[in-house]
C-alpha positions as a Markdown table, in Angstrom:
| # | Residue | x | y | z |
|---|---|---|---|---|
| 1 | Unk | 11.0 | 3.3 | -22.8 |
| 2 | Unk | 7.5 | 2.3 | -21.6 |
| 3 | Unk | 6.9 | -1.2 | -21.4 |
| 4 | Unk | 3.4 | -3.4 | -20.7 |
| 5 | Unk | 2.2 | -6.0 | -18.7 |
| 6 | Unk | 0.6 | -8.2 | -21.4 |
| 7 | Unk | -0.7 | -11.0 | -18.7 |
| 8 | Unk | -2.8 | -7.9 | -16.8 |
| 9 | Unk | -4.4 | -6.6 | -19.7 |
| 10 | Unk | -3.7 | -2.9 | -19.8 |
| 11 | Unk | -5.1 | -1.2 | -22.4 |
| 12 | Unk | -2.0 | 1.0 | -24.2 |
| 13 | Unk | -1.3 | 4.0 | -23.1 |
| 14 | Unk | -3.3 | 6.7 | -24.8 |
| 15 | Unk | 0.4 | 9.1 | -26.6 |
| 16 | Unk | -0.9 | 12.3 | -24.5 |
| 17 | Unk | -0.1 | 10.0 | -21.5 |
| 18 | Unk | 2.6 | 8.0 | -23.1 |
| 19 | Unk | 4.0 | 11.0 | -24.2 |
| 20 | Unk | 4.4 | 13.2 | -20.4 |
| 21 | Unk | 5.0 | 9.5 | -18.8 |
| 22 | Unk | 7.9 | 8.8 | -21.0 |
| 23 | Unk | 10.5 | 6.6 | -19.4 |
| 24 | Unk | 7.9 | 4.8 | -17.4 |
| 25 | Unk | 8.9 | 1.2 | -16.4 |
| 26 | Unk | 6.0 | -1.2 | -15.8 |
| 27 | Unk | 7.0 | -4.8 | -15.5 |
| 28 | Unk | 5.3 | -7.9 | -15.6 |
| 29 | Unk | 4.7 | -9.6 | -12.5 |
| 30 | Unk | 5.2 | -13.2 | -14.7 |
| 31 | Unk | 8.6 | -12.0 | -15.5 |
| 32 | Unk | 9.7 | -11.8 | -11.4 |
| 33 | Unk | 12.0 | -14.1 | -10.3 |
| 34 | Unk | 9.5 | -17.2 | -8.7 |
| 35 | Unk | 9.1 | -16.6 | -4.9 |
| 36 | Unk | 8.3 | -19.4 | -2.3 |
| 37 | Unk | 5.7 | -17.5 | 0.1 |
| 38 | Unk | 4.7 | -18.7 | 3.8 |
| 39 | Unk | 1.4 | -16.6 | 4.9 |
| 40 | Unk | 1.3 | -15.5 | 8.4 |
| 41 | Unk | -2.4 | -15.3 | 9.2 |
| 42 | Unk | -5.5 | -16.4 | 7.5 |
| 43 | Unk | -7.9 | -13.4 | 7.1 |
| 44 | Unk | -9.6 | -11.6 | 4.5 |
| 45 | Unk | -6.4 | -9.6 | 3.4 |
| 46 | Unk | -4.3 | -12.9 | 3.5 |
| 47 | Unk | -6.8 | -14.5 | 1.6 |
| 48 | Unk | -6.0 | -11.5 | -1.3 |
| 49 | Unk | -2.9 | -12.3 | -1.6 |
| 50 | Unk | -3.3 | -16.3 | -1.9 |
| 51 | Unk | -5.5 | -15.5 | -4.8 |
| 52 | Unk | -3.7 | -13.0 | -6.9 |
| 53 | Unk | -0.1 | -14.1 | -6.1 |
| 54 | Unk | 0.0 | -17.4 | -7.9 |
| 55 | Unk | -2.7 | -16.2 | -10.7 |
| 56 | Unk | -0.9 | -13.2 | -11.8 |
| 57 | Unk | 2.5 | -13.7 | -10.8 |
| 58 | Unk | 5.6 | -16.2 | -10.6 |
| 59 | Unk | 5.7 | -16.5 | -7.0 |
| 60 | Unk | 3.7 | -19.7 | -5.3 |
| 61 | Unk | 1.8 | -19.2 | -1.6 |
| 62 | Unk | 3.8 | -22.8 | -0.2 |
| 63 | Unk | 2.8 | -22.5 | 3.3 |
| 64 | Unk | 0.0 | -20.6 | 6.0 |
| 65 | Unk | 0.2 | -20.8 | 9.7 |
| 66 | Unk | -2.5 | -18.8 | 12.2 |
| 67 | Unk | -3.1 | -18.9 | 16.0 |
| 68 | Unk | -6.4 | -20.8 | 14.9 |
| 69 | Unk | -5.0 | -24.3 | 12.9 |
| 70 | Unk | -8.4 | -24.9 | 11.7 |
| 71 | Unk | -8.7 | -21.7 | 10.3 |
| 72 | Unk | -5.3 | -22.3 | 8.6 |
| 73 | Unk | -6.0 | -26.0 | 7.3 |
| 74 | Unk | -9.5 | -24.2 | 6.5 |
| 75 | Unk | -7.5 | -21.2 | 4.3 |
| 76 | Unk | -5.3 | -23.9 | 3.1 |
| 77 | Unk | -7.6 | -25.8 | 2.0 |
| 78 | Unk | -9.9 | -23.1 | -0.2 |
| 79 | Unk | -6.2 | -21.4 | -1.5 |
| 80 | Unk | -4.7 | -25.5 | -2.4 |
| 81 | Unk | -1.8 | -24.6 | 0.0 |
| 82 | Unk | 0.1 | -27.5 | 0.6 |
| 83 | Unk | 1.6 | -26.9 | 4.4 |
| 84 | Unk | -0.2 | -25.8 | 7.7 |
| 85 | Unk | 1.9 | -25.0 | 10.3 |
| 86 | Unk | 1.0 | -25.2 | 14.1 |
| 87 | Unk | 3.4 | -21.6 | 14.9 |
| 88 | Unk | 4.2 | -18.6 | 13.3 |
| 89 | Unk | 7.7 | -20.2 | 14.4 |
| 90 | Unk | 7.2 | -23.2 | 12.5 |
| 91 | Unk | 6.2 | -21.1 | 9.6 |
| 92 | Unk | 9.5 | -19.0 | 9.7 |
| 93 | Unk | 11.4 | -21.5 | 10.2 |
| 94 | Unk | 10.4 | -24.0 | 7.2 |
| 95 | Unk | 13.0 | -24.3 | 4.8 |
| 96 | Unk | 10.6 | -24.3 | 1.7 |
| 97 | Unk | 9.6 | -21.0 | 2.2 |
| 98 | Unk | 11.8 | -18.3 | 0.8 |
| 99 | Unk | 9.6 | -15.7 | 2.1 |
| 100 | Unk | 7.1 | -13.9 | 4.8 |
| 101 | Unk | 3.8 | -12.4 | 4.2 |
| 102 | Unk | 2.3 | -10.5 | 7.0 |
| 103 | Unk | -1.2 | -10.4 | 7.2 |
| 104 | Unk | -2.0 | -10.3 | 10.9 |
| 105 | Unk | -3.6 | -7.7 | 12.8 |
| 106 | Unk | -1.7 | -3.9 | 13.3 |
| 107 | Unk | -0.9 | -4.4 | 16.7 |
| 108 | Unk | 1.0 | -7.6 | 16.0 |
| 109 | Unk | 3.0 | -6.3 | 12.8 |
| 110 | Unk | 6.4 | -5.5 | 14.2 |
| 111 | Unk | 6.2 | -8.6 | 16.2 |
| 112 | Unk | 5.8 | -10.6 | 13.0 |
| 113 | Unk | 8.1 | -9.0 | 11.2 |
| 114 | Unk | 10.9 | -9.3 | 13.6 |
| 115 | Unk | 10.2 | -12.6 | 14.2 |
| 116 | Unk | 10.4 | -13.3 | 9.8 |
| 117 | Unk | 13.5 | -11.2 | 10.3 |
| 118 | Unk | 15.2 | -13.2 | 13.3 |
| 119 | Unk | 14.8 | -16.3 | 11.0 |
| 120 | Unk | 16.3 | -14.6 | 8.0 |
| 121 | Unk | 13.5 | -14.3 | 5.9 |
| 122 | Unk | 12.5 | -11.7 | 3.7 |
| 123 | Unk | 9.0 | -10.1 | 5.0 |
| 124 | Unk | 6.6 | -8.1 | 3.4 |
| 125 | Unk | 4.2 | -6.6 | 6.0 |
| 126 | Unk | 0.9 | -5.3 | 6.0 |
| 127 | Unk | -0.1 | -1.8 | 6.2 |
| 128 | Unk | -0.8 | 0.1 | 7.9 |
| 129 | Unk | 3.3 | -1.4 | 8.9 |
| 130 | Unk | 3.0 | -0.8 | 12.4 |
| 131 | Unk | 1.2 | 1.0 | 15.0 |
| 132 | Unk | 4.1 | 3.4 | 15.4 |
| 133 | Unk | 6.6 | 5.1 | 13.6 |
| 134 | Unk | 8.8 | 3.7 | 16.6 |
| 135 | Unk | 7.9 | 0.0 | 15.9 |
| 136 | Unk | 8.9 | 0.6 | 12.0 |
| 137 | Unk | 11.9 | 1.9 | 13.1 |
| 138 | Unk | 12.8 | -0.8 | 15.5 |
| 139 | Unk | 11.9 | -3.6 | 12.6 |
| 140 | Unk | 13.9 | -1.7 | 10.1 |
| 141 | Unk | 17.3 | -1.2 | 12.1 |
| 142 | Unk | 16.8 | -5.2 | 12.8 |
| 143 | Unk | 16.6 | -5.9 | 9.2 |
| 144 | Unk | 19.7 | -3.4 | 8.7 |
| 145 | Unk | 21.2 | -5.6 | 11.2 |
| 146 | Unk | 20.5 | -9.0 | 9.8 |
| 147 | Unk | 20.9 | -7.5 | 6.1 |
| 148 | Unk | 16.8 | -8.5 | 5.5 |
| 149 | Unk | 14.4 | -7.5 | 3.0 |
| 150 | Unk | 12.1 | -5.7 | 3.9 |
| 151 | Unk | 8.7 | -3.8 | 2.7 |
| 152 | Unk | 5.6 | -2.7 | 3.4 |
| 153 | Unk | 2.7 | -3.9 | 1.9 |
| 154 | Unk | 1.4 | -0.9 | 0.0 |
| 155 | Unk | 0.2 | -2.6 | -2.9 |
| 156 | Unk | -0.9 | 0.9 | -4.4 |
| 157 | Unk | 2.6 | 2.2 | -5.1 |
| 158 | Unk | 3.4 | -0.5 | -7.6 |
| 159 | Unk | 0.3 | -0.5 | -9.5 |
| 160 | Unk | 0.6 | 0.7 | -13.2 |
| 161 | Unk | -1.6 | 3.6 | -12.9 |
| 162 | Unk | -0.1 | 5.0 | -9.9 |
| 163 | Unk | 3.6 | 4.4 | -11.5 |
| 164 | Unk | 2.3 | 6.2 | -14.7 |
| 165 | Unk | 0.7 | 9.1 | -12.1 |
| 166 | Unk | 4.0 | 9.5 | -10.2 |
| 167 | Unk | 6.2 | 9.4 | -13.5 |
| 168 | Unk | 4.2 | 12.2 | -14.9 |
| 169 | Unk | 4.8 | 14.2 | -12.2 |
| 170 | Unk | 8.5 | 13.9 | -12.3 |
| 171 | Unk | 8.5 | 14.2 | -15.8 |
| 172 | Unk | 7.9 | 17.8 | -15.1 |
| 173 | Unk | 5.5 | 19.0 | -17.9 |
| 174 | Unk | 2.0 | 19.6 | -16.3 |
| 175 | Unk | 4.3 | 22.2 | -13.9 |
| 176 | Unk | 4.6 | 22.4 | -10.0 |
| 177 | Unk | 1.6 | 21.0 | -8.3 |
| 178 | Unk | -1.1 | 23.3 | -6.6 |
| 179 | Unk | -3.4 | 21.0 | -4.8 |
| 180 | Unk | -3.9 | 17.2 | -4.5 |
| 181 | Unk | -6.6 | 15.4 | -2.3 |
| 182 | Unk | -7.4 | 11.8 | -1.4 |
| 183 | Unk | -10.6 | 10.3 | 0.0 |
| 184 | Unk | -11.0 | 6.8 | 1.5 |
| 185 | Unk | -13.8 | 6.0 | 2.8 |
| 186 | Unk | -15.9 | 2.8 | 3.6 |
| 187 | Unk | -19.1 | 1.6 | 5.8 |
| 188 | Unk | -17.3 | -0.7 | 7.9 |
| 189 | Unk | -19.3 | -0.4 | 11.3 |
| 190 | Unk | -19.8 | -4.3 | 11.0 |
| 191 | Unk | -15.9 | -5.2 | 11.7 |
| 192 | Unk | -15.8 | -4.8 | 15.4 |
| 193 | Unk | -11.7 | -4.7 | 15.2 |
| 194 | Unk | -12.4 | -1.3 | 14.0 |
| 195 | Unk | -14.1 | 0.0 | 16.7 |
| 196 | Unk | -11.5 | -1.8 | 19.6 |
| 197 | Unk | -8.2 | 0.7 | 20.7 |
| 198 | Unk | -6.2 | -3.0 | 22.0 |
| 199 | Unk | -6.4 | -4.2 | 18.1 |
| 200 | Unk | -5.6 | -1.2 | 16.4 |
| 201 | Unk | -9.2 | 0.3 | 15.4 |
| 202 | Unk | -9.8 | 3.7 | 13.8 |
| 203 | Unk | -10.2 | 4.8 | 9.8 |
| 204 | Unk | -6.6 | 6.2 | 10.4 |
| 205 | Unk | -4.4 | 2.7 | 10.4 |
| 206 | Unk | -6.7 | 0.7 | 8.0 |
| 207 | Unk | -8.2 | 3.2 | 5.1 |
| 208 | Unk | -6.4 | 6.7 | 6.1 |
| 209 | Unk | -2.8 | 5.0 | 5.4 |
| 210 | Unk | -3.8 | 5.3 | 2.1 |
| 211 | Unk | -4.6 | 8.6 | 1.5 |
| 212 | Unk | -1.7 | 9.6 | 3.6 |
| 213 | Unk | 0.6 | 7.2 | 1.8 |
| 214 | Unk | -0.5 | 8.8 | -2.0 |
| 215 | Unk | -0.7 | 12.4 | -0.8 |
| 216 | Unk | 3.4 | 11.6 | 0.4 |
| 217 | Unk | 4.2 | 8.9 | -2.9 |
| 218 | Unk | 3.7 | 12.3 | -4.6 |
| 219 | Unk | 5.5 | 14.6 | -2.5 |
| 220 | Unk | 8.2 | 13.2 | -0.3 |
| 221 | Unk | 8.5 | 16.1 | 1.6 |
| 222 | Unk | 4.8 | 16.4 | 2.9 |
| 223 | Unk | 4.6 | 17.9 | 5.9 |
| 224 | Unk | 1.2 | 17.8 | 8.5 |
| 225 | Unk | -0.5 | 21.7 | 8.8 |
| 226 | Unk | -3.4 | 20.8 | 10.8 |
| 227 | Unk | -5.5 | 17.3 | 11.3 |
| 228 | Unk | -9.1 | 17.0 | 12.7 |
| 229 | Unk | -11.2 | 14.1 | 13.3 |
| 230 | Unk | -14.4 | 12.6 | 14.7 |
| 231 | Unk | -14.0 | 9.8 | 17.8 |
| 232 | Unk | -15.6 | 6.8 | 18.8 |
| 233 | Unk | -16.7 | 6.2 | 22.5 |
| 234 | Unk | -13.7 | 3.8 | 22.8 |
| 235 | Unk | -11.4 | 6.7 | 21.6 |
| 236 | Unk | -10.3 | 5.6 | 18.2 |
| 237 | Unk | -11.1 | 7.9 | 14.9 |
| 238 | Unk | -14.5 | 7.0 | 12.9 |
| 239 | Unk | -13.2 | 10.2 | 10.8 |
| 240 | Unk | -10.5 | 12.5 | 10.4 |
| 241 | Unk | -8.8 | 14.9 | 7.8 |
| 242 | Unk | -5.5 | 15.9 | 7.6 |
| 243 | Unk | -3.9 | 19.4 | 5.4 |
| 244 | Unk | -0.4 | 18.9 | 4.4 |
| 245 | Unk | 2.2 | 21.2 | 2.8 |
| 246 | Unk | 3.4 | 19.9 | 0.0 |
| 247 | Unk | 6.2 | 22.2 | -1.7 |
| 248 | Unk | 4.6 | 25.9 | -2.0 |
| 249 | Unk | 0.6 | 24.1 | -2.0 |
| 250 | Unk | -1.9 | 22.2 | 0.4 |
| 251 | Unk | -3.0 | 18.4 | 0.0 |
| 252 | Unk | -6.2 | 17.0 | 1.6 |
| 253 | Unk | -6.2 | 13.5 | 3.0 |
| 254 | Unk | -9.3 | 12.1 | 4.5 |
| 255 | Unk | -10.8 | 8.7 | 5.5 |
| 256 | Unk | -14.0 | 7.3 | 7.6 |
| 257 | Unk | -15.6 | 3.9 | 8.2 |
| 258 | Unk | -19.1 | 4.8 | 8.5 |
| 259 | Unk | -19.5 | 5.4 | 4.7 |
| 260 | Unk | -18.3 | 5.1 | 1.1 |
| 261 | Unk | -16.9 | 7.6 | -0.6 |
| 262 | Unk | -16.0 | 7.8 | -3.7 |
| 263 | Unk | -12.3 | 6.7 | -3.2 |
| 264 | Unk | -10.9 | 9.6 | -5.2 |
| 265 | Unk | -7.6 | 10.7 | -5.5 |
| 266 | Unk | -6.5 | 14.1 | -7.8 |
| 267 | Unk | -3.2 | 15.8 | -8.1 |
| 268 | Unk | -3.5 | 19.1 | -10.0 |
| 269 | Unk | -0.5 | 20.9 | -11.2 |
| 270 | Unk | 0.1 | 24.4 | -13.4 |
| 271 | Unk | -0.5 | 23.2 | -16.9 |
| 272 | Unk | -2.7 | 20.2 | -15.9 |
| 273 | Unk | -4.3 | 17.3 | -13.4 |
| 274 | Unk | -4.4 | 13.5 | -13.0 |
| 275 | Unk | -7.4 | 11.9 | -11.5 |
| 276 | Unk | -7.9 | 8.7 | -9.9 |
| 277 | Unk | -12.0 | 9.0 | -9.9 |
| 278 | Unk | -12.9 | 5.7 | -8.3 |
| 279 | Unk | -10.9 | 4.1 | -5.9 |
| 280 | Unk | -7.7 | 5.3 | -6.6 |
| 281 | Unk | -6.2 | 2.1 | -4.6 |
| 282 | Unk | -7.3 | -0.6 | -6.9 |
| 283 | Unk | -6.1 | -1.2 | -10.7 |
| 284 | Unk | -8.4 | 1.6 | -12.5 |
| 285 | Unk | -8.5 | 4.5 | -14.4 |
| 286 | Unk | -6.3 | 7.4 | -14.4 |
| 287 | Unk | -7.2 | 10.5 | -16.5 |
| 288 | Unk | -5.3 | 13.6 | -17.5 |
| 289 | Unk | -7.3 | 17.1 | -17.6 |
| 290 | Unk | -4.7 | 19.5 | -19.6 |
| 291 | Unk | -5.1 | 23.3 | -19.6 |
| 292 | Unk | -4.7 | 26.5 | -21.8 |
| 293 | Unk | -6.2 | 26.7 | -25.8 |
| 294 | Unk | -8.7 | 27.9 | -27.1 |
| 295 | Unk | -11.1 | 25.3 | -24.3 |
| 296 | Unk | -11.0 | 27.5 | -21.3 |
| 297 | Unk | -12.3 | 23.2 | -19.7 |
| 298 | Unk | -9.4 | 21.8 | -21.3 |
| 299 | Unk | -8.7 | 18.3 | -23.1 |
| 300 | Unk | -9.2 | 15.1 | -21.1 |
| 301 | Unk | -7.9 | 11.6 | -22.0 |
| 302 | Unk | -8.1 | 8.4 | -19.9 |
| 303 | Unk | -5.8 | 5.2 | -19.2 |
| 304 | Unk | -8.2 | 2.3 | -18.0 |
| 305 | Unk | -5.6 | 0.3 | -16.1 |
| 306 | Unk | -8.1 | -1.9 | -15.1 |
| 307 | Unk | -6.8 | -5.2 | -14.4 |
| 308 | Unk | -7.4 | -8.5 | -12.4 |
| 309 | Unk | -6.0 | -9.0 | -9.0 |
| 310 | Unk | -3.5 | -6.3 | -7.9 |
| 311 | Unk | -1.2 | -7.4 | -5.2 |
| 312 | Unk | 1.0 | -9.4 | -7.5 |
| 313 | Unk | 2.5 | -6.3 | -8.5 |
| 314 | Unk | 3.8 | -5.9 | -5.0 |
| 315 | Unk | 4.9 | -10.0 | -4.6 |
| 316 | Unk | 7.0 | -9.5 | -7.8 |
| 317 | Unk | 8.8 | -6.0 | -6.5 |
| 318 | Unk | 10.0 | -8.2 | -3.4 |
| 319 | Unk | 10.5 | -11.1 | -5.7 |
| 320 | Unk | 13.5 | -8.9 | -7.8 |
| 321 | Unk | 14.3 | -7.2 | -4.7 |
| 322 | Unk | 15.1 | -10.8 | -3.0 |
| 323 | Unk | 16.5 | -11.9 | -6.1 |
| 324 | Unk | 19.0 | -9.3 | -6.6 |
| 325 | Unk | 20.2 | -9.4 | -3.1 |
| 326 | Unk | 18.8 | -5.5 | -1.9 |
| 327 | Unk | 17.3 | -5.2 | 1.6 |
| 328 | Unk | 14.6 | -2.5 | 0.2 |
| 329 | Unk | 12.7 | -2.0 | -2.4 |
| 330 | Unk | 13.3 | 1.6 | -4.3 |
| 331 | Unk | 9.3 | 1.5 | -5.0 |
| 332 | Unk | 8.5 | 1.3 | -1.6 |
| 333 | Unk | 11.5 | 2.4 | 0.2 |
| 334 | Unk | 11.9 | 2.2 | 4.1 |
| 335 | Unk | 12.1 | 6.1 | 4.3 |
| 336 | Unk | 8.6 | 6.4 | 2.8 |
| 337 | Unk | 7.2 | 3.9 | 5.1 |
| 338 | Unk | 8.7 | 5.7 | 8.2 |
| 339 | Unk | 7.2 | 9.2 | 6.6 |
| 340 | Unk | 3.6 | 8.1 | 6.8 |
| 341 | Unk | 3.9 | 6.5 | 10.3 |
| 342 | Unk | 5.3 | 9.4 | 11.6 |
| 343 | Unk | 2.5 | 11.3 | 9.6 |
| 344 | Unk | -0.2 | 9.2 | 10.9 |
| 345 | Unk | 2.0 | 9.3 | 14.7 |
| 346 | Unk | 1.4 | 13.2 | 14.0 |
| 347 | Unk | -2.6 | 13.3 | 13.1 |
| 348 | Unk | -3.5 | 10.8 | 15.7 |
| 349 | Unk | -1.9 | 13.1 | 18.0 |
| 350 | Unk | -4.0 | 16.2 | 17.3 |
| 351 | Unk | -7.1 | 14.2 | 16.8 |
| 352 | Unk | -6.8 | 12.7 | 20.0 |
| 353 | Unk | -5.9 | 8.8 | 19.5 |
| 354 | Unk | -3.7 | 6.6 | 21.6 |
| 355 | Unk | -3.3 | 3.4 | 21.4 |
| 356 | Unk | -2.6 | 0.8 | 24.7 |
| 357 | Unk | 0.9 | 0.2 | 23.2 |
| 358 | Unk | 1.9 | 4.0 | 23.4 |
């Protein structure tokens, strides 16, 4: 049975799409269980989530804390956030907060999460999730341990069109796939982070996770075949580009920061392909190019899943998760998590990055 998200918007699905995505699930973020959320750090991505959490979802951003108070009171402030703690302690700590947002810098993930963890509260952590695939490891055998929710904060895997994309696929009726690709790239020589090895700079960690992460939501078994990239003079990747094997064909996964792309993605199988044509990580447009007939070009329909906000699709998948007592989310599972670090641990190897907490 497909179901909508009335509050977002989404157009129906045209019955070509409807039809191969049958059995799609696609729940309203209204309809999660209401979430208490503490923010831990009070940048731009934090600031994303204060915004579309309590528009488009149930859950409520109750509390912020960041090493800088008058940044937090500042964040509070501009987000009506009702508590500004002086500690990430503090923050974990309060009892009015059911649960952790981690919105801090890569290099400080797993510490944040552990600490979210240590306290007994649920955490739902940036991406890229760590540096390392050791550090996700280490934070997911402590949340094992403590019996913690956990998940990253992919916000892509939970968006309708990418739920629709994958449930085609599964489906089975466009065939085996033969090639997929995704691009993400951005001008972003103005963030100095990027540029710095000690905070976790490099395309890689902040726009490649994404392509890596779709190329593998679509394949589970995606392996690395070969990886290039381009460096900066402080070592970290401006560009790079990595082939995978994914069953019996290749996938293509790029990223840079010195300019934009057009953010495509594309899966094409035996009988047909999906496109994402404009940044395939925001609430957009899928379209479906089938083959064979008498139109050697085929027939093309599109989906605009266009929609306001985004990450309260990801705040109401840990809002159910929470709710009904499981320690990871089947969306974003810890498995899948662990296969892009260790993906990304793999191309940052052969393009020559390393990091001053390897």
């Amino acid at each position: 049975m497909v179901t909508f998200n009335p509050h977002a918007a989404l157009a129906p699905l045209p019955e070509p799409i409807a039809h191969l995505a049958r059995g799609v699930e696609l729940p309203d973020p209204m309809d999660a269980p209401p979430l208490r959320w503490g923010i831990l750090g009070a940048g731009g991505i934090a600031g994303t989530f204060a915004r579309d959490v309590p528009a488009y979802s149930s859950g409520r951003i109750v509390a912020v804390a960041s090493r800088d108070h008058e940044r937090a009171q500042s964040f509070a402030h501009a987000h009506g956030i009702g508590r500004v703690h002086d500690s990430y302690e503090q923050l974990v700590a309060d009892p009015q907060v059911d649960a952790i947002y981690v919105a801090t810098i890569h290099p400080m993930h797993a510490e944040h999460a552990l600490l979210a963890i240590e306290a007994g509260k649920p955490v739902l952590v940036e991406k890229a999730f760590t540096m390392t695939a050791a550090q996700a490891r280490r934070v997911f055998d402590a949340a094992r341990e403590r019996g913690v929710f956990v998940m990253e904060a992919m916000w892509t895997r939970h968006l309708p069109h990418q739920r629709v994309l994958r449930q085609i696929l599964a489906n089975g009726a466009l065939g085996r796939i033969v090639s997929a690709q995704a691009d993400h790239g951005q001008s972003l020589w103005h963030v100095p982070r990027l540029t710095d090895p000690a905070l976790g700079g490099g395309a890689l960690l902040d726009l490649g996770v994404y392509s890596l992460s779709f190329i593998q939501s679509i394949a589970r078994d995606a392996r690395l075949v070969s990886a290039d990239g381009v460096l900066t003079d402080s070592g970290v990747d401006v560009a790079n580009v990595a082939v995978l094997r994914v069953g019996e064909a290749l996938a293509v996964a790029r990223s840079n920061f010195s300019g934009r792309s057009a953010t495509a993605a594309e899966v094409v199988c035996e009988h047909g392909a999906l496109e994402l044509p404009l940044q395939f990580y925001r609430p957009g447009a899928l379209q479906l190019r089938t083959f064979g007939g008498e139109d050697p070009d085929g027939d093309t329909v599109t989906w605009d899943a266009t929609m306001p906000g985004g990450f309260q699709y990801e705040a109401a998948e840990a809002a159910r998760c929470v709710a009904t007592g499981v320690t990871e989310s089947c969306v974003m599972p810890w498995s899948d998590t662990l296969a892009v670090m260790e993906l990304m641990d793999e191309v940052r190897s052969r393009v020559g990055v390393r990091y001053p907490c390897e």
